[in-house]
N, C-alpha and C positions, 0 to 999 in steps of 0.2 A: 384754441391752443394757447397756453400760458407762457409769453414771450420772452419773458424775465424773472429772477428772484433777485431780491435786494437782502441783503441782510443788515443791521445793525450792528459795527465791529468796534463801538464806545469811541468816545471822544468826537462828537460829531462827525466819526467818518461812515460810510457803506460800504459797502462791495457789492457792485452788480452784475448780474452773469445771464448774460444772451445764450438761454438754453439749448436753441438750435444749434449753436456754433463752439459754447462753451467760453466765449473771449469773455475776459473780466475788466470792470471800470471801477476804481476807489475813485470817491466822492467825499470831496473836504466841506465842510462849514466853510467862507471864505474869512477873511481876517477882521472882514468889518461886519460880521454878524458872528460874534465868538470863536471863529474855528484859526484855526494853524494856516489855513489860504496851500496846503501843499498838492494839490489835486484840484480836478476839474469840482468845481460844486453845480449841485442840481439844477441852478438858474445859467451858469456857463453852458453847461449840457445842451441846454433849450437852446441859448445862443447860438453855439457851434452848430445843430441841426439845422437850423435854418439856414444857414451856407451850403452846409455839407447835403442836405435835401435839393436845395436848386443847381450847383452844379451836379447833382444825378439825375434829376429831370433834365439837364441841358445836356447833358449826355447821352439818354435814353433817347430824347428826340435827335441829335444829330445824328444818331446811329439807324432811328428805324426812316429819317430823312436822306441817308446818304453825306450826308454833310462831314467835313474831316473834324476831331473834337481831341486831340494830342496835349493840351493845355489847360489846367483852369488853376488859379489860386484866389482864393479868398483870405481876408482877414474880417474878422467883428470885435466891434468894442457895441459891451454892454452898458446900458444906464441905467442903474438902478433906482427906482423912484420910492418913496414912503407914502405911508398912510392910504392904503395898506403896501408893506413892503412889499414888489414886484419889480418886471424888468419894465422898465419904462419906456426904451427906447433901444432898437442896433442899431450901428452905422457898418455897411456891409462895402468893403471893397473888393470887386472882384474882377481878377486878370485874367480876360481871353485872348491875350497876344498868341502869336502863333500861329493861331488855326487857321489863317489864310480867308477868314469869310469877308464880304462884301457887307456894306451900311444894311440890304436885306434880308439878309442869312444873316448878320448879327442881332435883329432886329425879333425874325422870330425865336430863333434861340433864346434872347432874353426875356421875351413874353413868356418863352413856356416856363423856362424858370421861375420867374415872377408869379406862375402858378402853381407853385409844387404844395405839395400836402401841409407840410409844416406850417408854409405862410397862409394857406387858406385856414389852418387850426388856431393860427394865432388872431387872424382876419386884423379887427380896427382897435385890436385890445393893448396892441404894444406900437409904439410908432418907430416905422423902421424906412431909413433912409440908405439906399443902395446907388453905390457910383460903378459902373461897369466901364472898363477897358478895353477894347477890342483894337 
């Protein structure tokens, strides 16, 4: 099943659209590769997945473990490196306050995180440095 359509809407921007669901994402060139920087760009996207993929794996597991899961915020900054242009680098902050777990129960929750899809997609290709809060 075909997950996505991206169209071309000129001026380096897209418009993508999540079939199943119909929600739509514009996609800018950022500022410092030609474009207007007014939207997520496709190397942001990838950024933000990666938060947004491990707090739902850390969700998914506190849920089929019983564990309370009321909280989570992340932020990422991207490093963009050259030659060849790519992300080089996140820096992942993410806040588990709240949730009441123990040094244990934080401990596997952030393992499983640690393994969610995204980051195994991206593996040892981007270097990503995560600071967790609990």
């Amino acid at each position: 099943m075909v997950t996505s359509k991206v169209e071309y809407l000129g001026q380096l921007r897209t418009e993508c659209v999540h079939l199943a669901s119909g929600t739509r994402i514009i996609t800018d060139a950022p500022v410092d590769n030609h474009g207007k920087g007014e939207a997520f760009s496709p190397t942001d996207l990838v950024a933000t997945a990666y938060a947004s993929c491990m707090i739902t794996i850390m969700g998914i597991y506190c849920e089929s473990h019983g564990f309370s899961f009321t909280h989570a915020y992340a932020t990422v900054e991207k490093v963009m490196s050259s030659a060849p242009r790519r992300i080089g680098q996140l820096i992942v902050h993410i806040d588990l306050t709240g949730n009441g777990w123990d040094d244990a129960i934080a401990d596997k929750v952030i393992r499983a995180g640690k393994a969610c899809p995204v980051a195994q997609t991206l593996g040892d290709n981007v270097e990503v440095d995560i600071e967790f809060k609990w």
